[in-house]
N, C-alpha and C positions, 0 to 999 in steps of 0.2 A: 309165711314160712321163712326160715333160716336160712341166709347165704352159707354156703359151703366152698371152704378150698380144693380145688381138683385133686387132691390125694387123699380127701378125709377116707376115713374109713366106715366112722358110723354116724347115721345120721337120726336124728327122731322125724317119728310121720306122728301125724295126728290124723285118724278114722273121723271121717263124717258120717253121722246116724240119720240114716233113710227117715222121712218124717211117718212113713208106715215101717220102721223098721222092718226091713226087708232084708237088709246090708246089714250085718252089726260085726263087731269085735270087740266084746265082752270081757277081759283078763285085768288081771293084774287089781289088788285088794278085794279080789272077790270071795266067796263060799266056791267049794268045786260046782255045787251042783248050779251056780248063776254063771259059769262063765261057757264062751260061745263065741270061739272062735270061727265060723262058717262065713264071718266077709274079713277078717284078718291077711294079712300077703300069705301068701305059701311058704312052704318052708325052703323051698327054692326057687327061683323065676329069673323075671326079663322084668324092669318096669323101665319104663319111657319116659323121660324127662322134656319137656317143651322145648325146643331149641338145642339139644343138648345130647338127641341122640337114646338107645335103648340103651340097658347096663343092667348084668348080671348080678343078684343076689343072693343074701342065705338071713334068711330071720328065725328066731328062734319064740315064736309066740307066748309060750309059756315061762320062759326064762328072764327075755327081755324087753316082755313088756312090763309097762308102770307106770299107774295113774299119778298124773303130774299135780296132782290135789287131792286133797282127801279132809275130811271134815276135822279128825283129828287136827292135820296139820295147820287147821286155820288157828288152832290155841299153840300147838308144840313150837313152832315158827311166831306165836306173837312179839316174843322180845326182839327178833331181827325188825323184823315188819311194823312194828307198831310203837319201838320205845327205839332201839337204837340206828337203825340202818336205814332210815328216811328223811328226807328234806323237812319236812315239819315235825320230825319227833322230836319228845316223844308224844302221841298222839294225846290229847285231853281227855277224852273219854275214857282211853285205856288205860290210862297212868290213875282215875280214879280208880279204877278196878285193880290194877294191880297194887296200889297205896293199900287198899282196905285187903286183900285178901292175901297180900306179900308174895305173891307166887306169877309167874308170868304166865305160867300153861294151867292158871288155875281154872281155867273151863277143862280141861282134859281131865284133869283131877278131879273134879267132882265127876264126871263123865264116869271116869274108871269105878270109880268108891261107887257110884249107884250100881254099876254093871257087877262089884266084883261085889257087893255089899258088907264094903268097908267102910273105914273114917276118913276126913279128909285131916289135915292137919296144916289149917291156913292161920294167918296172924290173929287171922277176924273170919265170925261166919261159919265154922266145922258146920260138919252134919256129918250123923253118925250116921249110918245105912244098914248096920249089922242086924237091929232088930224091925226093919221092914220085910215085906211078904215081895214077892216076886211082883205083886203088880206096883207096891209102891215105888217099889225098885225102880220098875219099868215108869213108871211118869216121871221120878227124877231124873231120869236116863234122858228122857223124852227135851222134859223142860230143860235139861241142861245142854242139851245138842242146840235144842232151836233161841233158846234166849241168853245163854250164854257165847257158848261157841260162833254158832253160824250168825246170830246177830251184829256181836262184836266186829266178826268179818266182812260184814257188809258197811260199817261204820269205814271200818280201816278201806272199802275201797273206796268208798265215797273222799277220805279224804285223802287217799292217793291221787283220788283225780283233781282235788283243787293243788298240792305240792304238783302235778303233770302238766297244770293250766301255764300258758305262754301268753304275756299278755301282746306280746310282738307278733303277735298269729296274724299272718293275711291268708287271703284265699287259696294261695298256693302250697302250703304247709299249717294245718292250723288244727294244732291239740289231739291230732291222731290218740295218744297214750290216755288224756285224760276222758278223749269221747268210749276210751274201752275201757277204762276205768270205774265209769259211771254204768257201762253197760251190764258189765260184772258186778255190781251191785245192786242192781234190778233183777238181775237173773235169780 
């Protein structure tokens, strides 16, 4: 969790999910009828901090919460993540993909064009979608979330965790970032 200065005003929590889900808080990029706020905070309370005494709140469930990831954003976010704003960018594997298809969120883009069943319009590679049926729709939809999208993303953590690796690590401080790096890419 995040240190906070004594006057912040807002802070993020992150919900733990009961491994029988029992507890949940369900919001934010959902469908109405998936979300379930029933272990979300209330809309007003007391919560308890460790050391630090109760304190007054007001959360507004529906408003402000928001998933701090989402599948989309593993492509819309690759140019940050994966070509300019990293110690080892821009990443090898991703810079093949984005060399051949010219587009940085071009997993999003195919994503869309099979959902919306359009064309895509990359340097290399289109695929038109206009004249498939709802199910071919649906497998490139499919195959472009798990092989393009979320694959890639699992690449980009893998090699955030070797850019996170310290080779100065001793036993008292040693690779925290890149052992969650790696972990997030098994998950």
């Amino acid at each position: 969790m995040a240190d906070y200065e004594s006057n912040t005003r807002d802070i993020k929590v992150q919900y733990t999910v009961d491994a029988d889900n029992s507890r949940v808080c369900y919001v934010g990029g959902l469908p109405s009828d998936k979300v379930d706020t029933s272990g979300c905070l209330k809309e007003v309370g007391s919560i308890t901090i460790s050391g630090q005494g109760a304190f007054n709140y007001q959360a507004n469930n529906q408003g402000y919460n928001k998933n701090a990831r989402t599948i989309q954003v593993f492509s819309t976010a690759a140019q940050s993540k994966m070509y300019e704003d990293c110690p080892g960018c821009p990443y090898k594997d991703f810079k093949q993909y984005y060399d051949y298809y010219g587009e940085f969120d071009y997993a999003n883009k195919w994503i869309l064009a099979a959902a919306q069943g359009s064309s895509t319009s990359f340097k290399n590679g289109n695929a038109d979608f206009t004249s498939y049926d709802f199910i071919g729709r649906g497998e490139a939809f499919k195959k472009g979330t798990a092989y393009m999208s979320v694959w890639m993303y699992v690449i980009r953590e893998l090699e955030d965790a070797i850019d996170d690796c310290n080779v100065e690590c001793d036993i008292d401080n040693c690779n925290e970032d890149a052992v969650h790096a790696w972990d997030e890419a098994v998950a």
